[in-house]
N, C-alpha and C positions, 0 to 999 in steps of 0.2 A: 834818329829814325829807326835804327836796328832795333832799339829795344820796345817802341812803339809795336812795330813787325812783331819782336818774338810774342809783346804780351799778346798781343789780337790771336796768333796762331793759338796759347794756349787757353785762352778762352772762348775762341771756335773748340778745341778739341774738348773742355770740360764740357760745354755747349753740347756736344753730338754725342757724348757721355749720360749724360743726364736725360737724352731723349730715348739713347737705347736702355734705361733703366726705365722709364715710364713705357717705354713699350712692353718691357719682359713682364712688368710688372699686371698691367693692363691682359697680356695675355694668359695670367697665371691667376689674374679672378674672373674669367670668360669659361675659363675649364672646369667643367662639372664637380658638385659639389662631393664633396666625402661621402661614401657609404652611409657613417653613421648619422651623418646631416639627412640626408634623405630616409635612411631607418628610425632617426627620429620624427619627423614633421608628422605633426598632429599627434604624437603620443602625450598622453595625460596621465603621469603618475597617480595612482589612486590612493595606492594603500602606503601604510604607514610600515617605519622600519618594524615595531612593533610585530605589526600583523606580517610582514615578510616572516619575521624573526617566527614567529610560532604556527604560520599556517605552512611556510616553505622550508623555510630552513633547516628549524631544528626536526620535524616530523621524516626529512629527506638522510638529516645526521643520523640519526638512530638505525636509517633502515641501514644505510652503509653501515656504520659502528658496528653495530649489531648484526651482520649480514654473516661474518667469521669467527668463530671462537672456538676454544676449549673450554670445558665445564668440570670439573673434579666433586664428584659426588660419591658416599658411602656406598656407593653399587658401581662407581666405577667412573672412568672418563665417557664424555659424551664431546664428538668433537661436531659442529655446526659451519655450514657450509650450503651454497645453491648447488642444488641437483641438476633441478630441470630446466628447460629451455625459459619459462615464466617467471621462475625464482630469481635467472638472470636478467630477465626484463628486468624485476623490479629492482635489482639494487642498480641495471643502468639508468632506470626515469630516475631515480632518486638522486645517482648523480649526478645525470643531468638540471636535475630543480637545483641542485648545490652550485654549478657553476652559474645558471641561469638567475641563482639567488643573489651570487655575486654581481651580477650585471645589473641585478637591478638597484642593489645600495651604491653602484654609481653614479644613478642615472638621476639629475635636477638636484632638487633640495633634501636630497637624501645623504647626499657627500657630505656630511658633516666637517670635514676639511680636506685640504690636497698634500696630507703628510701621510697620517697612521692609517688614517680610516682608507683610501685608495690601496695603501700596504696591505693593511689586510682583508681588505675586499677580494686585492689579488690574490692573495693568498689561499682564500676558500675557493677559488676558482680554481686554480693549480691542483687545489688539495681534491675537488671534483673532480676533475680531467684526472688525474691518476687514478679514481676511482670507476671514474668511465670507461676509462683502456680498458682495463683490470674485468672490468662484467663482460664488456666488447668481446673479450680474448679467453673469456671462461677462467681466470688466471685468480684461484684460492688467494696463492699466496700474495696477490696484488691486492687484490681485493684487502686482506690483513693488514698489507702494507700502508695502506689507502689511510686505514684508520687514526694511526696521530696524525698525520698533518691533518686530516677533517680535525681533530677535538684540538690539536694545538693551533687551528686558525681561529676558533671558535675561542678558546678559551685569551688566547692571548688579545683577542679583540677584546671579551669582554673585562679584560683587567682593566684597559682603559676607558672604556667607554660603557656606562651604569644600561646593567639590565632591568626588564621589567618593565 
């Protein structure tokens, strides 16, 4: 009879086990859905990596790229740099299209897989954000900084994965 008793007790207690797991559980899909579950509803990817790739992307790289440098010419150095308040708008939109560019080759049937491609999606996005600071903060030298990780996210993407 004791061991009768003990089994009942322990399967009353996996019993009331089991019910506080269907409850947590029940209470943890009644709570509002993710951010990006609701940022997504109803969005419809349109364009293609393609067209990401040469209307946002790389048009966004270049400004960055290209936003700082030195020149060494027969007449002498020319060093390249934003001045104005405008000039730093544009390399911040640009870096913002770079990370926003990255957000969108995550988004649906654009992930071409959940290894490299995710890697370095993130990647241009980081490589944006530090280029965003960098306009944000009027910061030359960030802005320079900015420059390889934008062309080695870009470039190391495209070893793997065929352009054009």
């Amino acid at each position: 009879m004791k061991m009768v008793h003990s089994l009942f007790l322990v399967s009353a207690a996996l019993f009331i086990s089991g019910i506080a797991f269907v409850v947590a559980a029940a209470r943890t899909a009644r709570q509002a859905p993710a951010r990006t579950d609701v940022a997504m509803a109803g969005v419809t990817p349109v364009a293609s990596v393609k067209q990401i790739m040469k209307g946002i992307t790389g048009p966004a790289a270049d400004v960055v790229y290209n936003a700082v440098g030195t020149t060494v010419t027969a007449k002498g150095t020319v060093e390249k740099a934003p001045h104005t308040d405008a000039e730093w708008e544009d390399v911040g939109n640009a870096a913002a299209a770079l990370i926003e560019s990255g957000n969108l080759l995550l988004m649906g049937s654009r992930a071409v897989d959940n290894g490299d491609w995710l890697t370095q999606s993130r990647a241009l996005i980081e490589a944006g954000t530090l280029a965003l600071k960098a306009a944000q903060t009027k910061n030359v030298d960030g802005v320079f900084a900015a420059g390889e990780p934008v062309n080695l996210s870009c470039d190391n993407c495209h070893l793997k994965y065929k352009r054009g």
